[in-house]
N, C-alpha and C positions, 0 to 999 in steps of 0.2 A: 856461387851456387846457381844452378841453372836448372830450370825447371821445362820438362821438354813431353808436350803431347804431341804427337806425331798421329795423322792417318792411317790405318793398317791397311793395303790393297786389299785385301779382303779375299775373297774366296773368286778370281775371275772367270772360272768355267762354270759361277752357280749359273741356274737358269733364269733369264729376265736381268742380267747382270750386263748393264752398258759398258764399254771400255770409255774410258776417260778422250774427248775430242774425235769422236769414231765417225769418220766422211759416211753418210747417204746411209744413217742406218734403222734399216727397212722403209726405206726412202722410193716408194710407187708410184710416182707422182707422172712417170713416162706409162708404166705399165701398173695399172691399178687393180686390174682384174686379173695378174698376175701372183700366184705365191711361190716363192723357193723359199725352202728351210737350209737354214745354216748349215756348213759342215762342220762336222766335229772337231777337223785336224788342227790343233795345237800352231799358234801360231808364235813366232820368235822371238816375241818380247813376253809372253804370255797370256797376250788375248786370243781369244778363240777370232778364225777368219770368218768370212759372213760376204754372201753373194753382194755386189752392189748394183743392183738393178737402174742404169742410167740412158739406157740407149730406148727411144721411142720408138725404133724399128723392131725392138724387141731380141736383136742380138745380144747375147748375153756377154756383161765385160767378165775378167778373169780373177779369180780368186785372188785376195791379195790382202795384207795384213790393212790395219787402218789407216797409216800411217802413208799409205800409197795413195789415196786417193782414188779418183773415177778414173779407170784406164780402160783405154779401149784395149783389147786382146791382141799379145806382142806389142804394142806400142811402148813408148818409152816419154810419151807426154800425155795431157790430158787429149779424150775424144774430140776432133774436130768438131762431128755432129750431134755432140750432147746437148749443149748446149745454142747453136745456132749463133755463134760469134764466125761475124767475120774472119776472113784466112789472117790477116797482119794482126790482130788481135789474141788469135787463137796461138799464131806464131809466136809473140810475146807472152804471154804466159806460161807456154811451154818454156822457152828459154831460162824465165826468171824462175815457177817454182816446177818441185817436183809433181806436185797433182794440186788438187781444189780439195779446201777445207769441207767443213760439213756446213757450215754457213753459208758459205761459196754456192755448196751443191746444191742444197735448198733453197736459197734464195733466188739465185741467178733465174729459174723458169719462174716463180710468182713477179719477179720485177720486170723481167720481157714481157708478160703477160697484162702489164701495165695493172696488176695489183697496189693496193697499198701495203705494205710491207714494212714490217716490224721484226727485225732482227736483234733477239738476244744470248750473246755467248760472251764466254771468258774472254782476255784479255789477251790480245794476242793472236786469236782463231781465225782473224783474216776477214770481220764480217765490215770493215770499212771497203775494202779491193771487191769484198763480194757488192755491195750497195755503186761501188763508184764507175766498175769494170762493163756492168749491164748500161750503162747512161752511156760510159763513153762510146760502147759500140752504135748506142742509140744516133748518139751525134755524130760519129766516124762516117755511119753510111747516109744522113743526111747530108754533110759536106760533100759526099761522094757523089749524092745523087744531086746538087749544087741546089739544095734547097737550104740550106744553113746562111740564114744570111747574118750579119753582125749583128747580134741581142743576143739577148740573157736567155738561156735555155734550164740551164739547170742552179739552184741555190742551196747553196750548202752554211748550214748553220751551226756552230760549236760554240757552248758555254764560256768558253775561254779564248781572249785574244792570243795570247799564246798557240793553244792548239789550231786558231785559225793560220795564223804564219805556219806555223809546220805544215799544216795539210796543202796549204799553198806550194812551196816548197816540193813536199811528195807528189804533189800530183803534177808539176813541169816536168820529174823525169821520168816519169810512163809515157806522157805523150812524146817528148823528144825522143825516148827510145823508138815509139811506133814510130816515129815520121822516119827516122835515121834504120828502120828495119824496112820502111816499103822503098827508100831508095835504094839500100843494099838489092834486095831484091826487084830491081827495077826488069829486069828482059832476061832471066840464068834462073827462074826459079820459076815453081807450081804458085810462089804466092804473090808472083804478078800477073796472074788471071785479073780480069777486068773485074772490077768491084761489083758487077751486076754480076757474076756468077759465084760468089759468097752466099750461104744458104739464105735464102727469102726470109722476111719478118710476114705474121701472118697478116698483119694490117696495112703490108705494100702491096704484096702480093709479085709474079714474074714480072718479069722486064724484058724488053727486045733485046735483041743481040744485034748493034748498033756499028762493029765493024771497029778498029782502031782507031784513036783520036786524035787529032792533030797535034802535032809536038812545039807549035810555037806560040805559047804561052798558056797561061792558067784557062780551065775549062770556064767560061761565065756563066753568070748562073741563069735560069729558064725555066720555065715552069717544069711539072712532073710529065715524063712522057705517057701518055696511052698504055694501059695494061692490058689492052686485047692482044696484040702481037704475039704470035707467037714467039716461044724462047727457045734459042738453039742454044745444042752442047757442046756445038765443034769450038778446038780451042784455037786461035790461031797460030799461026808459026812463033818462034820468039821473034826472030830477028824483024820482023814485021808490028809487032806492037808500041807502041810507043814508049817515050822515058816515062818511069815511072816519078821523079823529081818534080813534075809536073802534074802530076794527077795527086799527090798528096793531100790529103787534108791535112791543114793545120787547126789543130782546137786553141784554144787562147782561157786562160783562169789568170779571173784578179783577184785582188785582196781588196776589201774593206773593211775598217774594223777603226778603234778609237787612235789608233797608232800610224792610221794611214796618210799621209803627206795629204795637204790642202792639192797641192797640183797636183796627184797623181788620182785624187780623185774626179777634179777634173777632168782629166784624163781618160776616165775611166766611165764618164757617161758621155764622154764626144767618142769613144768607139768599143765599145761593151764588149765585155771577153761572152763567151758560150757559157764558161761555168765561173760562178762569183760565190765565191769564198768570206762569210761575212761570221758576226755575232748578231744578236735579236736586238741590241741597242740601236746597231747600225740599220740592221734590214728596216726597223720600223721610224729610223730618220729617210731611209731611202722614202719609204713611203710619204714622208713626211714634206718632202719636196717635189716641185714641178718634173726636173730632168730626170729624177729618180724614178718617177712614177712613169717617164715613158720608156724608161729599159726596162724595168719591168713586165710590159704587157704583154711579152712572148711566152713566161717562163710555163717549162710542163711537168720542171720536176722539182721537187723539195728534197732535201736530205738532213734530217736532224742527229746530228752525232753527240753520243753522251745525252740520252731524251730525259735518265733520271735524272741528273745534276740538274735540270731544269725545272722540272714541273711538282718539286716540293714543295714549293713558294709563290710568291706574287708574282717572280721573274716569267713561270711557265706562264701562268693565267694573263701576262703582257704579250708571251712569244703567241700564244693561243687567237687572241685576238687579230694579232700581225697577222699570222696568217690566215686565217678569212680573212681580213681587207684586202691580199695579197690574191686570194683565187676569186675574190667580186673584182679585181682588178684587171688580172689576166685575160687576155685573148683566146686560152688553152684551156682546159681542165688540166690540173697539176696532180701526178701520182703522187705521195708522201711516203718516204722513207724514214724509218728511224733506225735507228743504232744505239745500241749499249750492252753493259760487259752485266750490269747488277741491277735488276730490280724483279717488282713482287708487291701486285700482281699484275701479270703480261696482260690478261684482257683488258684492266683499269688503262693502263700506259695504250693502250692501241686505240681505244674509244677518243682517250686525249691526243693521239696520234691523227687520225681522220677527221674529228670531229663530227658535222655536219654530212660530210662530203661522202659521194657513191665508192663504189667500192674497187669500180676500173675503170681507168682514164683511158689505154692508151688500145682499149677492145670492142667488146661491143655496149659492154652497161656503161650506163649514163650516169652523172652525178645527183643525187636525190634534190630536188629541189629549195631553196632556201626557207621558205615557209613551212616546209613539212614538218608538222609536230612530232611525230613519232620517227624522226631519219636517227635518232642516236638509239635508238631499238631494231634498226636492220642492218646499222651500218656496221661490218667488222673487216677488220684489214686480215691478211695474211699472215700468221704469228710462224716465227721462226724458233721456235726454243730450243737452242743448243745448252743448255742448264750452265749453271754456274758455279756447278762442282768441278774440283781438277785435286792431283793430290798436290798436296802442299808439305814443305817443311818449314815446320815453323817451330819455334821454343821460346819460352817466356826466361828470360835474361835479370836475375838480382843479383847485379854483383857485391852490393855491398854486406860487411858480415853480419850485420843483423841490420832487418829492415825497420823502419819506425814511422811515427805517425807524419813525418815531414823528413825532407832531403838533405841533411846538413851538409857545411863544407867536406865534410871527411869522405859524406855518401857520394858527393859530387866529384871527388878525385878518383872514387871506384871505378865511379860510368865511365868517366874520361879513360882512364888506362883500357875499359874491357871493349871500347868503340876502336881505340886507338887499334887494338889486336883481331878484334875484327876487321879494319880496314885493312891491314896489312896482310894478312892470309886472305885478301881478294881482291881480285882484279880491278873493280869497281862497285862504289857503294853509294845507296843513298838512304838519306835518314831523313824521315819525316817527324817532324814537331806540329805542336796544333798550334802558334802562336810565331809572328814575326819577328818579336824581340828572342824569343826562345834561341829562332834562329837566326840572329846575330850573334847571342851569345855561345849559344854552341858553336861555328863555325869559330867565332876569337879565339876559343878555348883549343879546340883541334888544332888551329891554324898552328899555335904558339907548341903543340907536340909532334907536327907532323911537318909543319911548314907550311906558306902562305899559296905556295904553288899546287900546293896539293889538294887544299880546299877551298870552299866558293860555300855561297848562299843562295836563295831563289826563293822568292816572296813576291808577291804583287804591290809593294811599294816602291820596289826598285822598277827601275827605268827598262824598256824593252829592252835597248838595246844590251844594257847590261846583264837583262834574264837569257838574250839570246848568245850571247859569247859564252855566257856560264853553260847552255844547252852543249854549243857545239863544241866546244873544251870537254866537256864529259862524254862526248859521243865519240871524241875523235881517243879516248883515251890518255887525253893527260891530268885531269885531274881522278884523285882515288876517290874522294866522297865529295857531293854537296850537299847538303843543307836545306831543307826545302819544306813549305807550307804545302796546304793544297794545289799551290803554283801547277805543280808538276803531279798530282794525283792521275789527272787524266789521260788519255792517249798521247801526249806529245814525245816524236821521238826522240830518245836522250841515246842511240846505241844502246849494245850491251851490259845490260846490267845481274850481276852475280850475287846481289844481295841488298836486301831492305830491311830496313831499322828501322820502330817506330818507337819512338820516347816517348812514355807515357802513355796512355788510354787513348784509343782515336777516338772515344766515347760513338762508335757506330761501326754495326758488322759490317754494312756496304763499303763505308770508306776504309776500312783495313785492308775488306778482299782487294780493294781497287785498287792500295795502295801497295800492297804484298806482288800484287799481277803485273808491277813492273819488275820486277824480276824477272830472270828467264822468261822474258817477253816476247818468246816462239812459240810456235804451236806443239811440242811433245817436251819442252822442258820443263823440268819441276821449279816453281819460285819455291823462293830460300826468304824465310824474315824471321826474324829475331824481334821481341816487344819486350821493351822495357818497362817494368813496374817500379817508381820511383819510390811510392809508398805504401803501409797496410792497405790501405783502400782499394788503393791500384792492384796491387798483385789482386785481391779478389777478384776486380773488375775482369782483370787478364785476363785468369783462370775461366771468369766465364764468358768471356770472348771468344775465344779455344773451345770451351762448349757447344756454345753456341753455332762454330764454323761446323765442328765434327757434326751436329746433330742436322747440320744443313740448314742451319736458319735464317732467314735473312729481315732487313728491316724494311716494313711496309710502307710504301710511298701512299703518300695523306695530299691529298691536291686541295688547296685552299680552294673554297664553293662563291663562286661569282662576287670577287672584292671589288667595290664600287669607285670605289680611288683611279683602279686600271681601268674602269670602263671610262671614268669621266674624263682621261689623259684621252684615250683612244677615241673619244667620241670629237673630242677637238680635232684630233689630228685627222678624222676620214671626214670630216666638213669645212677642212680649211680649203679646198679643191673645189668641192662639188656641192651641192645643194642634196640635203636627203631628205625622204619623204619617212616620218616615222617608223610607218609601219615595216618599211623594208629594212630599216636600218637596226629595228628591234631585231629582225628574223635573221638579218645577217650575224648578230652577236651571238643570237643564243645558237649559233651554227661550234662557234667555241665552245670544247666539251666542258672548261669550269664555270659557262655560265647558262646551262641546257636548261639550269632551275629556275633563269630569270624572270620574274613576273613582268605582267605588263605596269602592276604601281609601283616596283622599284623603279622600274623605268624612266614612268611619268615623272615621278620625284627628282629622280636625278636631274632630270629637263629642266625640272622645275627650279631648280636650285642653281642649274646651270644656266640658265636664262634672266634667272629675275636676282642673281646675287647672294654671298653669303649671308651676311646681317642684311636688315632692314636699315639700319643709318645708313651703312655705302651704300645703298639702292644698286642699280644696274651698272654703275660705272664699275664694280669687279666682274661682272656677268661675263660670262664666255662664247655663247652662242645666241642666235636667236631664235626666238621656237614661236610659229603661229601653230597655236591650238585646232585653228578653224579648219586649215587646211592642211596640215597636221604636217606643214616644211620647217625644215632644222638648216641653218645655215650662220656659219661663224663670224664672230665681230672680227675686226682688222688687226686686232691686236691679237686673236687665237693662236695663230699658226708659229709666232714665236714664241708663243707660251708653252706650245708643245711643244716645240724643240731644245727651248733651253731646260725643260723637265722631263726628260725624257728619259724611259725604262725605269725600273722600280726598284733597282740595287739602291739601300740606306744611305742619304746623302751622308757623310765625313766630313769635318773639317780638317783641313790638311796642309801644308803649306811645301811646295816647291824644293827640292835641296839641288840651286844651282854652284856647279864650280867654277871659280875664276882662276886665272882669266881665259882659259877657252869658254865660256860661259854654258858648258855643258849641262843637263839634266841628270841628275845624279838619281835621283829617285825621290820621293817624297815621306815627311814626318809626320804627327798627325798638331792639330793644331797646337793643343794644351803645351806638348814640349815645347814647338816653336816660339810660345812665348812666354815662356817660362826660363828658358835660355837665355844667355845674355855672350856679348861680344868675347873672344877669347876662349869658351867651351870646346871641348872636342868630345866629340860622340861616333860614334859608328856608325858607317852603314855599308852594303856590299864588301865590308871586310875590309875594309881600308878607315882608315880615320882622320874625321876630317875637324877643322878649327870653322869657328862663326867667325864670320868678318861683320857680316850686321845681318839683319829680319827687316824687310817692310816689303810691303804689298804683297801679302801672300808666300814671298819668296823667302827662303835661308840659303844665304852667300856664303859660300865654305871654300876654304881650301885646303890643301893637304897637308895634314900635321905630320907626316913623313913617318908613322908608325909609332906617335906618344900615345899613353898610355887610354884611350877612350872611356867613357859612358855609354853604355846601350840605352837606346829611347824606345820609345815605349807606343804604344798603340792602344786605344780604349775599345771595349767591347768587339776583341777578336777570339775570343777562345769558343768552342764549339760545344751544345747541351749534346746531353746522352738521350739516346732515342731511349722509347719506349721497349722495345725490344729486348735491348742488350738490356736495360734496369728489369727487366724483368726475368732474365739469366740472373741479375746480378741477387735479385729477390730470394728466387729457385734455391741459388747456391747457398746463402746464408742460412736459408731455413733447412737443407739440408745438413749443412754444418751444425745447428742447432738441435739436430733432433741428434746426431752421430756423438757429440758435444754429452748428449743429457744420457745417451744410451749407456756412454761409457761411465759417465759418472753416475749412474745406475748399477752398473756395473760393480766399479768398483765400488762403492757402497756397500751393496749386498754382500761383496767379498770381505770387507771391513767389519760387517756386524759378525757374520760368521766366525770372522779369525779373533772379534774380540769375545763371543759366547765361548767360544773353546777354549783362550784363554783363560777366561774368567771361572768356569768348570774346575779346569787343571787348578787353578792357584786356591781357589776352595778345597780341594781335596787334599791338596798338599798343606794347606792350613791344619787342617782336619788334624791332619798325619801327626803333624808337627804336636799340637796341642795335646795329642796324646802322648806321647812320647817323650814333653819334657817336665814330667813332675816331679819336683825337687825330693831329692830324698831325704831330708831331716826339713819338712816343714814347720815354720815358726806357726807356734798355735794362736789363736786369733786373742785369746784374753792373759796373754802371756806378763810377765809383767818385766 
């Protein structure tokens, strides 16, 4: 049985009627004092067409469905001059798509303009390329103009070590393309013009026309030249210009993250790439050390990708902090960019986005001052809202014949068969569970109907390197489904995927859409997801899940309000360095929008507690800092600074133990503790779909090897299954009590219909009585005193 609520397009020529991912629409932002109305003509897929007003000189681009992008008139890429990217830049995007998204369009002039900028659209719309596309041309023409010297310019932060390796990953090959497109075109093309005739940033301003450069070796670097000079337009001959090979910039992006090799971190602060690719655990250990703290001091831009995943919890109110230490640290004012597919509401998220901080870094406004009371009342970033509707198909999935209050074995060989036929009628599939044992067990289950080759798992207890083979195996299209917790909710590229499965209730509208948006993870493709209701409950739930999507609703991000734990971590770690004077160290905190409400007695308290000990029996020997009141200096005991580091970030400590294999002594991934010792020598349990035997447990570790495919146990994990937001329970409220009343109407209903057919009844069989009793008088009655 398949229960299927579908989106209607709806009515696409009503008026005030958006098309679904529609580039630049009524997007003024070159020409503001400009209006054109739409034309009417019917456009090919069925949206109405609509002028896209992109050009600053006021030339108007050409009619064109939405699905074209910003195009300049006759062209066949996007406008050179819309946007004010350099020529090899502008060259590479033309190559790679057919025009810019609408997040693209909108964003690309508020982040030139060194705005702080808050980008949110569906999944898939291109608003990572739009956030990453404006920095790297930012850094392209510094390297050009040899002012790039080796430091950290730009940081980029993602909720998940995973999505940080991919973004790593994606962003080496745009830059290798651009480097491998300015040598293609080194002296046979328009776009080996000397990089100073690329259109102007407004904050450099012309450049001299300096003549061709010498071709025997790299340009060194030198201060910026004088911008009085006049600028000439004469171009020179080709064959007179120099190799282009030589004038390239090279950008460099590292990774850091929990997974990153001891040497290569090293590595990594003896010559610092331009753009650093990190997680909030790592960026605020970076802070947390000397060497880290001096690649730091350059950086101008921030990039927060996936901003909701973070700032539901304690994790953001930790990331929140980090960065204020991170722009009291900096040499620069830092712009702040954020990224995300789902959240609500965009002002809340953008206030938490800037915090403290002014409103343009890279223009002419200043950063509001650190002490100023009222800067989270003037401060607002740039909001991109591309919405986070798209249609979808989606259909609520009971295969078994009648559902009941739990899943028994019978109901469980339904699901199996109707996933099994869903994976096979598609290319590629992934099925999301809310639990990591779920997905061991599912994956065994599949495995054993599909084959081993065919599926895989992905959870965050397995070992990177095994989440990473399982990624690129599903990308490259050999496996047909995996298996997956929130592992893979986020943006991490997995290739094309045709369809998504969620077992069971995600108990959260957010994480459905996010989860469903891998699907058809392009810009004009519909996701496809299927949602399993395993129980009565469930199906309800579904049902109003599905509701809830149709109606447009989403669930509301709640920021925990100044938690005192994150400040006392944070307070250690920005006085393990430096010496701070209270009063600044108060003002730089409450610069973090979750703690704007800070008093100054929470404060003093906290100091207070952190200075003189938790109990009064330990006295000062547990103390963390030292605080003279008199003169109101904070500065950390000897022991602080490893205190913060081995407790670092706010993610719930686990017990957990190691699952190494011998005898390669590989990391297989990890169990959580209770199994590990609860196990005993000889067990074989599962994990990553393979099963393994205990050879023994100690110190942490479980030593397995490979039981070559005997029969397993799934282990088990405590306190991973996910609460139902507020929201969706209150669909789920909605629904029942409408049920309730439709419930009573009818048996209202039929009642009344009941009393009626039983009066009528009762009428007839009286008269027929009646009838009767006349009618049957005996004809020789016995007389009553007869004898």
């Amino acid at each position: 049985m398949t229960l299927t609520l579908r989106q209607p397009p709806g009515d696409v020529s009503a008026p005030g009627r958006k098309p679904p991912n529609f580039p630049c629409p009524q997007a003024y932002w070159f020409a503001p004092n400009r209006s054109m109305p739409a034309p009417a003509t019917p456009a090919t897929h069925g949206w109405p067409v609509a002028w896209l007003p992109c050009v600053e000189s006021g030339t108007l681009p050409r009619i064109g469905h939405a699905s074209d992008g910003c195009f300049a008139p006759g062209s066949q890429g996007p406008m050179r001059q819309t946007f004010g990217f350099h020529p090899l830049i502008d060259a590479w995007f033309s190559r790679r798509f057919a025009g810019p998204t609408e997040p693209q369009c909108r964003g690309w002039p508020a982040i030139a303009a060194g705005e702080h900028t808050l980008i949110a659209a569906p999944t898939g719309s291109g608003k990572t390329l739009a956030a990453f596309l404006a920095v790297i041309d930012r850094l392209f023409r510094a390297a050009e103009a040899g002012t790039l010297a080796d430091e950290i310019r730009v940081v980029y932060v993602s909720p998940l070590r995973a999505l940080s390796n991919d973004m790593h990953r994606n962003l080496q090959t745009p830059l290798a393309e651009i480097a491998a497109l300015a040598a293609e075109h080194g002296g046979n093309s328009p776009l080996a013009l000397p990089f100073s005739e690329a259109p102007p940033r407004p904050e450099t301003g012309p450049r001299p026309e300096t003549g061709p450069r010498p071709e025997t070796g790299p340009r060194p670097e030198t201060a910026p030249r004088p911008e009085t000079a006049p600028r000439s337009d004469a171009v020179p001959p080709a064959r007179s210009r120099p190799a282009r090979q030589s004038a390239v910039p090279m950008l460099r992006v590292g990774l850091r993250t929990g997974d990153t090799p001891a040497a290569e971190r090293a590595r990594l602060l003896r010559k610092p790439p331009h753009i650093l690719v990190t997680t909030p655990e790592s960026l605020y250990l970076m802070l947390t050390s000397r060497k880290g703290r001096d690649a730091l001091r350059q950086v101008d831009t921030l990039i927060i990708d996936e901003i909701h995943a973070l700032v539901r919890d304690k994790r953001g109110s930790h990331l929140a902090l980090t960065i204020e230490r991170l722009a009291a640290l900096s040499q620069r004012p830092i712009q702040r960019i954020g990224l995300s597919a789902t959240q609500k509401p965009l002002e809340i998220l953008g206030e938490f986005l800037v915090g403290g901080g002014g409103g343009r870094v890279h223009g002419a406004r200043q950063p509001a001052p650190a002490s100023c009371p009222d800067a989270h009342a003037r401060v607002r970033p740039t909001i991109i809202d591309a919405g986070h509707q798209r249609r979808l198909d989606l259909a609520i999935e009971v295969p078994m014949p009648v559902i009941g209050a739990v899943c028994t074995h019978e109901d469980w060989a339904a699901v199996h068969a109707r996933l099994v036929e869903l994976i096979q009628s598609h290319r590629s599939t992934l099925i999301f569970v809310n639990t990591r044992r779920m997905a061991e067990r599912l994956t065994h289950q599949l495995s054993d109907l599909l084959g081993a080759e065919q599926v895989s798992s992905h959870h965050g207890s397995l070992s990177a390197e095994l989440r990473l083979k399982t990624e690129q195996r599903l990308k490259a299209g050999v496996l047909k489904a995996v298996v997956a917790t929130a592992s893979l909710e986020l943006g991490i590229d997995v290739g094309y995927i045709d369809l998504v499965v969620q077992l069971g209730s995600p108990r959260s509208i957010a994480a459905f859409l996010q989860r469903i948006g891998r699907a058809g993870h392009s810009l004009h493709a519909i996701p496809k997801g299927r949602l399993f209701a395993l129980t009565r409950d469930e199906l309800l739930e579904s049902v109003a899940l599905l509701r809830a999507i149709r109606r447009g609703q989403l669930d509301a991000v709640r920021i925990p309000e100044q938690p005192l734990d994150v400040l006392v971590q944070q307070i250690v770690a920005e006085t393990a360095f430096q010496e701070w004077i209270a009063d600044d160290l108060f003002a730089l905190f409450r610069r973090a929008y979750p703690y704007r409400h800070l008093t100054r007695e929470d404060f003093e308290e906290t100091l207070q507690w952190m200075s003189e000990g938790l109990t009064e029996r330990l006295g000062r020997r547990q103390a963390l800092v030292y605080y003279d009141r008199v003169s109101g200096r904070i500065r950390a005991r000897p022991a602080a600074r490893s205190v913060a580091v081995s407790n670092a970030g706010s993610i719930p400590e686990v017990g957990s133990y190691r699952v190494v294999a011998v005898p390669e002594d590989t990391v297989i991934g990890s169990v959580d503790e209770d199994f590990a010792v609860e196990s005993l020598r000889g067990d074989i349990f599962l994990l990553g779909n393979t099963s393994w035997r205990i050879e023994h447990v100690r110190q942490g570790d479980v030593v397995v090897s490979d039981a070559h495919g005997a029969p397993p146990t799934i282990p088990f994990w405590f306190g991973e299954a996910p609460g139902r937001t507020i929201e969706l329970s209150t669909e789920v409220s909605e629904l029942r009590a409408e049920l309730e009343r439709r419930v009573r109407t009818v048996s209202a209903a039929d009642s009344t219909t009941t009393d009626s057919t039983t009066t009528d009844s009762t009428t007839t069989d009286s008269t027929t009585t009646d009838s009767t009793t006349a009618n049957s008088t005996p004809a020789n009655p016995t007389p009553a005193n007869s004898t």
